[in-house]
N, C-alpha and C positions, 0 to 999 in steps of 0.2 A: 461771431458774425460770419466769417470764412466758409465756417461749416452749415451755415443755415443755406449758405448762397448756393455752395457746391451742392449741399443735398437736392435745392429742388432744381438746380440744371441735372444732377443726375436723372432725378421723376420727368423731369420735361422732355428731357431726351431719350428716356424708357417709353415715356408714353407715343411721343410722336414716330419713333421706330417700330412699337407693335401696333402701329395702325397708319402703317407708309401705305398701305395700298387703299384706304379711304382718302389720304391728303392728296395724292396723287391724285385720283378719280375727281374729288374735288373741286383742287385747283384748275383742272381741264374745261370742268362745267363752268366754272366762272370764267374763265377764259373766253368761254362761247357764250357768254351773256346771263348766266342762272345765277340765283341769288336765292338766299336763304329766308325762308317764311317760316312764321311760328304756324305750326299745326296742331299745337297742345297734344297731349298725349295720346300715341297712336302704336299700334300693334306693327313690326316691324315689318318692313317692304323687301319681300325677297329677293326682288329685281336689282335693288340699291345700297348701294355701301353705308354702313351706318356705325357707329359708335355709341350704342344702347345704353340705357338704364334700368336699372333693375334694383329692386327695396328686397331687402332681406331681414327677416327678424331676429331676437336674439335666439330662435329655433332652428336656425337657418331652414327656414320655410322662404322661398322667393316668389316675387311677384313674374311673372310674364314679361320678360323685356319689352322696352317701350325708346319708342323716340318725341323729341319735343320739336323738331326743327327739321325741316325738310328744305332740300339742293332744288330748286328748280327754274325751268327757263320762263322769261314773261310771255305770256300770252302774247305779244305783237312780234316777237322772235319769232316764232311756231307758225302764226301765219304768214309772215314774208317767204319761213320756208317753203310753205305750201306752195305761195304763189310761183317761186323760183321752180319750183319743181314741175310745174305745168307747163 
């Protein structure tokens, strides 16, 4: 049981160190009010940090990375800002 726990805190902690700078980025957005919306699958946003999916066969043929879930602010955030910025 030891070894099952340790393995996936070692994956947990692989995973979340090679993509410190999307948690990062993240955590910041939500901070400022964004919140995550399912967008079903979508061709990746080069402006934004993402943590992709991708289908591969047993030919290693790949698909087109894709995201399901996109970082964003609500609409009523965006317009206060407008207003403040006036």
């Amino acid at each position: 049981m030891e070894f099952i726990v340790s393995g996936f805190l070692l994956i947990s902690n692989l995973f979340i160190s090679e993509n410190k700078e999307f948690f990062d980025q993240a955590i910041k957005e939500m901070k400022q009010g964004a919140e995550w919306h399912y967008v079903g699958q979508q061709s990746l946003d080069p402006t934004a940090k993402s943590i992709p999916g991708q289908i591969c066969d047993n030919n290693n043929r790949c698909s087109e990375p894709y995201i399901l879930w996109k970082l964003k602010m609500p609409i009523h955030s965006l317009q206060e800002d407008r207003a403040n910025d006036r």
